[in-house]
C-alpha positions as protocol buffer text, in pm:
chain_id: "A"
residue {
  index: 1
  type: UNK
  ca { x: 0 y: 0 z: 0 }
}
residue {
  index: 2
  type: UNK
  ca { x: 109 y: 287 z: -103 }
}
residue {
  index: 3
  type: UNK
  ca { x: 162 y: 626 z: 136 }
}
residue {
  index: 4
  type: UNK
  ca { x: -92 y: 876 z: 118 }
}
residue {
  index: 5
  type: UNK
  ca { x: 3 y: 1284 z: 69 }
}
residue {
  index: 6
  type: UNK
  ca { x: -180 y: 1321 z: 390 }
}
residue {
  index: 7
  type: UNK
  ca { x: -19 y: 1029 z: 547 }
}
residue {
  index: 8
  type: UNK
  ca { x: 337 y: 1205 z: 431 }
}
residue {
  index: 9
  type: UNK
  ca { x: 226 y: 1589 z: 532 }
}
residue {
  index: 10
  type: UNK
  ca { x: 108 y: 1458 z: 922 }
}
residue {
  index: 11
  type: UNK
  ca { x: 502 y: 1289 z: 951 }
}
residue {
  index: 12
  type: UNK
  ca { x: 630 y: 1589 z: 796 }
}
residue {
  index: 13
  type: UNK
  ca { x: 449 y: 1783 z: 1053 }
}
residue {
  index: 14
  type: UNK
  ca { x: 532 y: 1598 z: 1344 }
}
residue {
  index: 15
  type: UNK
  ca { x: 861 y: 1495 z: 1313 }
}
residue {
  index: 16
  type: UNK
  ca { x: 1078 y: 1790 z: 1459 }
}
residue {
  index: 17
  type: UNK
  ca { x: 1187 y: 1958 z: 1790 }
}
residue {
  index: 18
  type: UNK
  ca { x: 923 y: 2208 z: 1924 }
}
residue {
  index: 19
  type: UNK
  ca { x: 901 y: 2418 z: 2279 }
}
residue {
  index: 20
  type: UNK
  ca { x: 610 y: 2676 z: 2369 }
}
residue {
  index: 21
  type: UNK
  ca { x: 859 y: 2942 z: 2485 }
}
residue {
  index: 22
  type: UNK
  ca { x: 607 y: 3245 z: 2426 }
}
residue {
  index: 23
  type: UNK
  ca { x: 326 y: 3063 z: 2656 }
}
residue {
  index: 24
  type: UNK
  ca { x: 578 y: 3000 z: 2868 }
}
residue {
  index: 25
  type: UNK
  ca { x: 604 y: 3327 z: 2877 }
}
residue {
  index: 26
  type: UNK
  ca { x: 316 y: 3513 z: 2868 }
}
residue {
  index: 27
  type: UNK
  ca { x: 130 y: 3285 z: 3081 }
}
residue {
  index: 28
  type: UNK
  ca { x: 370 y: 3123 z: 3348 }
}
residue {
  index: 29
  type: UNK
  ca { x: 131 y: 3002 z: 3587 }
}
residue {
  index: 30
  type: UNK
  ca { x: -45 y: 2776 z: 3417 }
}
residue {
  index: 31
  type: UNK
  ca { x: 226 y: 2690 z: 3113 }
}
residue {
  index: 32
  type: UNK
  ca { x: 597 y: 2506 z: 3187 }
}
residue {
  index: 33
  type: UNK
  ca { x: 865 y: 2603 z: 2922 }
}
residue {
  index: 34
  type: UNK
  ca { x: 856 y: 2289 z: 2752 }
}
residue {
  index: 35
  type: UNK
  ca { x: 1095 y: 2116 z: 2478 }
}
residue {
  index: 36
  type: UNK
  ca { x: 944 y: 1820 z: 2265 }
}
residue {
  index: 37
  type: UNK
  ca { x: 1098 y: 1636 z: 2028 }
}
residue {
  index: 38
  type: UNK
  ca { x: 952 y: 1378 z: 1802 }
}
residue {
  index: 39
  type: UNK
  ca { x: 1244 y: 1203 z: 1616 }
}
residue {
  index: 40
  type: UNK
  ca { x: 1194 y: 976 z: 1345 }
}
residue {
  index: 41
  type: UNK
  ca { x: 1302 y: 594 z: 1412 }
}
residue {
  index: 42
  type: UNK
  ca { x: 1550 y: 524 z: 1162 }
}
residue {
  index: 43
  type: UNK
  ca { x: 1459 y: 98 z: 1188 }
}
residue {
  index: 44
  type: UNK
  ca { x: 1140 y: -31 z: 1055 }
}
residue {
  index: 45
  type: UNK
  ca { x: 938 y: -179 z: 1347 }
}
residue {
  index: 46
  type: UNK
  ca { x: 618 y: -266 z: 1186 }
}
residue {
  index: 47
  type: UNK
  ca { x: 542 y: -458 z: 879 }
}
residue {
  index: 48
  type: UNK
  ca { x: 278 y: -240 z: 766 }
}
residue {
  index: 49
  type: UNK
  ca { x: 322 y: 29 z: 567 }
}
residue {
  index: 50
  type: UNK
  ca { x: 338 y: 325 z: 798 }
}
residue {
  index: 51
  type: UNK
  ca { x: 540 y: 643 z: 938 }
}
residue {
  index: 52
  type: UNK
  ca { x: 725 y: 566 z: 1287 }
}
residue {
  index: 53
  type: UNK
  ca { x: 814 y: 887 z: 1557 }
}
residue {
  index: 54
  type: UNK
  ca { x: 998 y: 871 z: 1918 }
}
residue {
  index: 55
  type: UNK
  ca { x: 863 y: 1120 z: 2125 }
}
residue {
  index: 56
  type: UNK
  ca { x: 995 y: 1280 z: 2451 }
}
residue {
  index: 57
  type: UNK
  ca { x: 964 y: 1596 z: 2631 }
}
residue {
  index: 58
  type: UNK
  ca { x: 1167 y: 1782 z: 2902 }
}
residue {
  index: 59
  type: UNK
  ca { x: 1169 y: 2113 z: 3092 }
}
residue {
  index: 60
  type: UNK
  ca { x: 1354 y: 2392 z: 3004 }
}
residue {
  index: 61
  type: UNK
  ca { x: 1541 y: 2371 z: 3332 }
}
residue {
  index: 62
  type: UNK
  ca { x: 1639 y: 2029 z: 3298 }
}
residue {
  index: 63
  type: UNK
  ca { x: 1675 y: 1951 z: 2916 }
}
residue {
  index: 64
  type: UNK
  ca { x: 1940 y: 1617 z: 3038 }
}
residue {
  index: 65
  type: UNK
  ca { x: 1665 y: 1481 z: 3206 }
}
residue {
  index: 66
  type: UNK
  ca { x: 1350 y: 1447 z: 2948 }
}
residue {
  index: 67
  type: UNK
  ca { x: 1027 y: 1208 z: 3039 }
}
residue {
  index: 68
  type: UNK
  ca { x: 739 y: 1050 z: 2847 }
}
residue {
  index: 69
  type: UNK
  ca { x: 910 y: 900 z: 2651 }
}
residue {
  index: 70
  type: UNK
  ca { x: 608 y: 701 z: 2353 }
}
residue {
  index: 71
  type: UNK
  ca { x: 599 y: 564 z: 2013 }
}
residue {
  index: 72
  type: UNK
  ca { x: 403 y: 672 z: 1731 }
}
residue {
  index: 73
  type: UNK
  ca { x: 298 y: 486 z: 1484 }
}
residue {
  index: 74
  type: UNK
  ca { x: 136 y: 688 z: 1205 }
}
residue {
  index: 75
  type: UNK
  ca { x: -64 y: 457 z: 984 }
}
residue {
  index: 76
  type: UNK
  ca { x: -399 y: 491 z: 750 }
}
residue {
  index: 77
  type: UNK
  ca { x: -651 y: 235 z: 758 }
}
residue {
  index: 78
  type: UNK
  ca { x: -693 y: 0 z: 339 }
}
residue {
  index: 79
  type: UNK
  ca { x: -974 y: 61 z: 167 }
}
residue {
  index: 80
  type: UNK
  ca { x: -1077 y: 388 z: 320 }
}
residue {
  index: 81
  type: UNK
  ca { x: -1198 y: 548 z: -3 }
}
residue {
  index: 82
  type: UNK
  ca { x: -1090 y: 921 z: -185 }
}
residue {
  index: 83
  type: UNK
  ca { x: -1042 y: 1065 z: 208 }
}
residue {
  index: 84
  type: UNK
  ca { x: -822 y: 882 z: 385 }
}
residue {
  index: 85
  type: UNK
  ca { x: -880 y: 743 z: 731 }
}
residue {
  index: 86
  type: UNK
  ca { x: -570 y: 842 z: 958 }
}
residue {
  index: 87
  type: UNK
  ca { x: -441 y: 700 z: 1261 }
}
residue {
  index: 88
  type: UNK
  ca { x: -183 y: 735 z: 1519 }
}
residue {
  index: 89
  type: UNK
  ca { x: -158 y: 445 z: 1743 }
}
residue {
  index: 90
  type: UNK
  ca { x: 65 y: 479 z: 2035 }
}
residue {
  index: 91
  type: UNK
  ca { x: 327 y: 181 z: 2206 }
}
residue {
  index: 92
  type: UNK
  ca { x: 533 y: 198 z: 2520 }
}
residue {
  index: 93
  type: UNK
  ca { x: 910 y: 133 z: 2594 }
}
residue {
  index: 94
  type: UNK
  ca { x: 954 y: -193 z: 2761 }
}
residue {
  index: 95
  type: UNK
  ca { x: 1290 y: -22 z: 2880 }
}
residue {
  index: 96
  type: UNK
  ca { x: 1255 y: 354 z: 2847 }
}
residue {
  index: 97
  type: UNK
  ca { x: 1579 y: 430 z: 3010 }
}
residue {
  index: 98
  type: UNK
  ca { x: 1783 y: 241 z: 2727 }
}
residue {
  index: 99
  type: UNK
  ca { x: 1614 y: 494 z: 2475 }
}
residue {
  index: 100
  type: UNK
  ca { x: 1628 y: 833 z: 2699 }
}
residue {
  index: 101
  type: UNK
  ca { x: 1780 y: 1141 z: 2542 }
}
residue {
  index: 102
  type: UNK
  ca { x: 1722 y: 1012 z: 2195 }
}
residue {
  index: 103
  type: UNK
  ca { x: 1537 y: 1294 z: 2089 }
}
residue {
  index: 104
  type: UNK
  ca { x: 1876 y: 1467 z: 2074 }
}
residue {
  index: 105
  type: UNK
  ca { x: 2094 y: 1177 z: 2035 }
}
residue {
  index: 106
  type: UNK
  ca { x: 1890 y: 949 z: 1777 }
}
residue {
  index: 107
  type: UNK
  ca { x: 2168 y: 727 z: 1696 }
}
residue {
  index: 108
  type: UNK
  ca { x: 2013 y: 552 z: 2040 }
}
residue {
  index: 109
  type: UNK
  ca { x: 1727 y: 454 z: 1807 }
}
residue {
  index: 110
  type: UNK
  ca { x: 1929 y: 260 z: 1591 }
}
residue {
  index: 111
  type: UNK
  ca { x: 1884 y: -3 z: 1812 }
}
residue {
  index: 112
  type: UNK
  ca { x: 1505 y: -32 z: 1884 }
}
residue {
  index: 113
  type: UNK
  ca { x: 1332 y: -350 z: 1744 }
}
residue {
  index: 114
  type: UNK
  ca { x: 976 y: -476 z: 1732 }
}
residue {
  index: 115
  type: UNK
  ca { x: 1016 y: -690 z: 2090 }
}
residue {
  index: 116
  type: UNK
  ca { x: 1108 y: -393 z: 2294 }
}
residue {
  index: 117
  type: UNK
  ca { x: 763 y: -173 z: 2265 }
}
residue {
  index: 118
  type: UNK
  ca { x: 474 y: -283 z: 2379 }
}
residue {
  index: 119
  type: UNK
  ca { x: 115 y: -148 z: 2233 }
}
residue {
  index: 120
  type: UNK
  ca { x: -111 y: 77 z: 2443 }
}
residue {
  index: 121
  type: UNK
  ca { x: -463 y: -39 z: 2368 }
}
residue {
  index: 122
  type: UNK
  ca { x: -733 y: 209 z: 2371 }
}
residue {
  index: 123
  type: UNK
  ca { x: -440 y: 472 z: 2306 }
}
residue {
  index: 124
  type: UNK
  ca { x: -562 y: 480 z: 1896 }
}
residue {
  index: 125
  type: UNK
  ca { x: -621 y: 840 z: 1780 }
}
residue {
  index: 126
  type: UNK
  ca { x: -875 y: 930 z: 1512 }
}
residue {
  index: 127
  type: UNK
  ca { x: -689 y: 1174 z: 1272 }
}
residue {
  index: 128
  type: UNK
  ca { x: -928 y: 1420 z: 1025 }
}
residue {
  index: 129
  type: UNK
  ca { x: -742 y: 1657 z: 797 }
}
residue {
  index: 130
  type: UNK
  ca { x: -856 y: 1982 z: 591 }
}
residue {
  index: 131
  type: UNK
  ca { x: -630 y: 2030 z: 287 }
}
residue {
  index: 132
  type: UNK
  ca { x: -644 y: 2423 z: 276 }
}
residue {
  index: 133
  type: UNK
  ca { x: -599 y: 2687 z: 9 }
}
residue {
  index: 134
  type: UNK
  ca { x: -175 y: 2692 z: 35 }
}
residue {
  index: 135
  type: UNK
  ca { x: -233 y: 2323 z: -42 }
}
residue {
  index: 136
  type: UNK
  ca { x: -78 y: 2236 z: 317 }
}
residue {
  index: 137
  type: UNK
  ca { x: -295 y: 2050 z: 584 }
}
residue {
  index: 138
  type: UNK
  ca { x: -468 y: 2117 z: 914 }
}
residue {
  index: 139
  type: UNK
  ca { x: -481 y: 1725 z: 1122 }
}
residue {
  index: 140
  type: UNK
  ca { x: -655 y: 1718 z: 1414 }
}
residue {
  index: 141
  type: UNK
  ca { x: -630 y: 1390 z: 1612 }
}
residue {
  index: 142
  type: UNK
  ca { x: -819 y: 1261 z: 1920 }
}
residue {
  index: 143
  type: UNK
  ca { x: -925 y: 967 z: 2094 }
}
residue {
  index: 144
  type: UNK
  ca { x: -1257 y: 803 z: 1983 }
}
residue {
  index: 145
  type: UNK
  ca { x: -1563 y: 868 z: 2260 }
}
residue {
  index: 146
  type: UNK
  ca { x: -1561 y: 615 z: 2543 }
}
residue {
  index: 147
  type: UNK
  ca { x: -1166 y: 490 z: 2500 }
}
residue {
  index: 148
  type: UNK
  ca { x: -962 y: 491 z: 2822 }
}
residue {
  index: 149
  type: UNK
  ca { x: -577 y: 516 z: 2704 }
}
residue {
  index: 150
  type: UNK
  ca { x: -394 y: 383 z: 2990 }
}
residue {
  index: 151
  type: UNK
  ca { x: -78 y: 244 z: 3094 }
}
residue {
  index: 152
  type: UNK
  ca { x: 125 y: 110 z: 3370 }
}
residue {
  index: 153
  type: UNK
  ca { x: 341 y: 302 z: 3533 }
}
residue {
  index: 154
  type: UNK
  ca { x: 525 y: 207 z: 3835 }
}
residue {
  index: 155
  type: UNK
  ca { x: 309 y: -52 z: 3979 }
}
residue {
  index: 156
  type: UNK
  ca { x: -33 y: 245 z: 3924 }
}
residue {
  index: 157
  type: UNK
  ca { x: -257 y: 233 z: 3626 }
}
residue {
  index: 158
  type: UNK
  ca { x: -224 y: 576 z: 3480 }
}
residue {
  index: 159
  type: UNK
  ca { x: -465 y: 710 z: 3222 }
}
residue {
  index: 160
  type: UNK
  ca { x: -403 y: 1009 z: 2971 }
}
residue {
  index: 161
  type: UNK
  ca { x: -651 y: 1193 z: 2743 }
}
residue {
  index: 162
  type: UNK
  ca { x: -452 y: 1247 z: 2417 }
}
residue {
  index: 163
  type: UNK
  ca { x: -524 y: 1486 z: 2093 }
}
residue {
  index: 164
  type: UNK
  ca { x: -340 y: 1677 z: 1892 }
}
residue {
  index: 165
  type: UNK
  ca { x: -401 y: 1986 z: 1644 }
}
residue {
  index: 166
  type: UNK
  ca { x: -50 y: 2042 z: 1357 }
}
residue {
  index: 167
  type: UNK
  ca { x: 23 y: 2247 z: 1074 }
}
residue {
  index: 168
  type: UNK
  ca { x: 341 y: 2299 z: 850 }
}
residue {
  index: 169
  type: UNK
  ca { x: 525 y: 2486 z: 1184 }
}
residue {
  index: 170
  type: UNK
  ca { x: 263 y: 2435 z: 1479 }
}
residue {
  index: 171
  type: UNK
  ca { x: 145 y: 2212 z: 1717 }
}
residue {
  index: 172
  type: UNK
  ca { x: -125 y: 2222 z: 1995 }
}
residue {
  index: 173
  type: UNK
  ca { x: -81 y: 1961 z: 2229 }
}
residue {
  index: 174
  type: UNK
  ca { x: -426 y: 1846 z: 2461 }
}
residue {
  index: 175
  type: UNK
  ca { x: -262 y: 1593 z: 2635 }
}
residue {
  index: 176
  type: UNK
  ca { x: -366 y: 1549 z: 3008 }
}
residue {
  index: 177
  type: UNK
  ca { x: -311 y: 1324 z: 3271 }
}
residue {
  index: 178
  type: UNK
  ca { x: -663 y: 1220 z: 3421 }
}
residue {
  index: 179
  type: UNK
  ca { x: -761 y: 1035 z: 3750 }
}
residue {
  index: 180
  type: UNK
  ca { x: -903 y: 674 z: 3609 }
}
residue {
  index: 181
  type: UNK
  ca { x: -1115 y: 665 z: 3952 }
}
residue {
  index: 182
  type: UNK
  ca { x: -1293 y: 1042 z: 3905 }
}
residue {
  index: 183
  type: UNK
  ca { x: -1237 y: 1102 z: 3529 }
}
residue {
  index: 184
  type: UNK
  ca { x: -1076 y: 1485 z: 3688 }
}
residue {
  index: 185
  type: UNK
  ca { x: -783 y: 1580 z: 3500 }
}
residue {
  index: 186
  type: UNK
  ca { x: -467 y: 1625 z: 3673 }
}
residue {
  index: 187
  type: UNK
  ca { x: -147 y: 1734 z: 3482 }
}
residue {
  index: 188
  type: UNK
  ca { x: -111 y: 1915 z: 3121 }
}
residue {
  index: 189
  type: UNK
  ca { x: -313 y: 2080 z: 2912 }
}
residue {
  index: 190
  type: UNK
  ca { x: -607 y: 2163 z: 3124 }
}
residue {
  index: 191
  type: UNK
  ca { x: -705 y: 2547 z: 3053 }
}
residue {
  index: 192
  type: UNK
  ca { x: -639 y: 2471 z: 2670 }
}
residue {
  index: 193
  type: UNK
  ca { x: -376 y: 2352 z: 2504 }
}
residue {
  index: 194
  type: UNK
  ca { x: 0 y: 2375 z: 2470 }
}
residue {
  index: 195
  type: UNK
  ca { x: 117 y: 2572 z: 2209 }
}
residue {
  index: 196
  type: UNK
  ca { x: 458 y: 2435 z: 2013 }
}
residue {
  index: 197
  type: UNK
  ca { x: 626 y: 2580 z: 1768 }
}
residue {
  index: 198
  type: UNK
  ca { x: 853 y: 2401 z: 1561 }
}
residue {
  index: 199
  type: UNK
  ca { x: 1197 y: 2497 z: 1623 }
}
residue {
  index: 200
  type: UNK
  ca { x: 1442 y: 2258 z: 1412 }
}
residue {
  index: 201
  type: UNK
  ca { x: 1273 y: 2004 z: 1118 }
}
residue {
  index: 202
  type: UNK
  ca { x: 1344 y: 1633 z: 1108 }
}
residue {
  index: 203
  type: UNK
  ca { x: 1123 y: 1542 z: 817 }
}
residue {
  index: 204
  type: UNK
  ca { x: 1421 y: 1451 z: 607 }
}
residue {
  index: 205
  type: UNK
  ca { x: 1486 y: 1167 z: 884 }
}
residue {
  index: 206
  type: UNK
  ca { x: 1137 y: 1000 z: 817 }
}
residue {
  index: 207
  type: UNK
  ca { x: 1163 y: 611 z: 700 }
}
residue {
  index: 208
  type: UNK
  ca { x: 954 y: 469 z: 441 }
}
residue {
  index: 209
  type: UNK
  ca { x: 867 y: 732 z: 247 }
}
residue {
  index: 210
  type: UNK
  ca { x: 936 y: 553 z: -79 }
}
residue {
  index: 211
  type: UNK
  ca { x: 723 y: 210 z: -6 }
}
């Protein structure tokens, strides 16, 4: 199967370093200085045809020590007619702290094979795109209603609400931690979302552009 434009434009999008320095800025309180980097894999881990991103993120404050580190697995679904159904499923790191830092040292990701991530199920995002008038895109990606992503994470279940908004240089991040007892969200982007710009491109890095 071939790779869709829109397939190729949401990698292209994604795969880069971003931060939100100017919310950081004008709204403090409420909005860490953030870096996030979402770094092509350079191995193909699935046999499908597909687009593959590590993703970290650190404070400003303490860039040599980033955390969340996921897998993203860009993919469209056969047989989905003229538009193009988009996903982006997401796996965990059996060992995350063999693979920390890679977002600025991706030569780390040279050795990442199939056995060491796991899959998150009910951590599938829905992806709709607009092509608009400059003939770029506008994706928007969230979870379907009624999924619970979750995940373990030192001996706790933890449960995220993820979603993303991108464009050619932007990204809005909705991503929130939320309590799988009271559904309340406790961490990220809970007055609205974070607002990345992208800072250095990594597009050229993508694998598998020519399957």
């Amino acid at each position: 199967m071939t790779l869709t434009s829109e397939l190729i434009a949401l990698g292209q999008y994604l795969a880069g370093e971003f931060d939100n320095r100017e919310q950081a800025i004008a709204d403090p309180a409420w909005y860490v200085h953030l870096h996030l980097w979402q770094r092509p894999v350079p191995v193909q881990l699935f046999s499908e045809p597909s687009l593959t991103l590590f993703a970290e993120q650190a404070n400003i404050l303490n860039l040599d020590r980033p955390y969340r580190p996921r897998i993203m697995q860009l993919r469209q679904l056969p047989n989905s007619g003229s538009q193009p159904q988009l996903e982006v499923q997401y796996f965990m790191l059996k060992d995350p702290s063999q693979f920390r830092g890679a977002g600025l040292q991706p030569s780390l990701l040279k050795q990442l094979n199939p056995a060491q991530v796991e899959s998150l199920p009910g951590c599938t995002l829905t992806v709709s795109q607009k092509r608009l008038t400059d003939g770029t895109y506008h994706f928007a990606a969230s979870l379907p209603s009624g999924a619970r992503c979750c995940f373990p994470y030192q001996g706790e279940t933890r449960q995220v609400d993820l979603g993303f908004e991108a464009s050619p240089t932007e990204l809005f991040s909705f991503d929130k931690g939320i309590d799988p007892n009271t559904g309340k969200a406790l961490w990220g982007a809970i007055l609205g979302p974070f607002h990345f710009t992208k800072r250095h491109d990594f597009s050229g890095e993508l694998v598998g552009l020519s399957d």
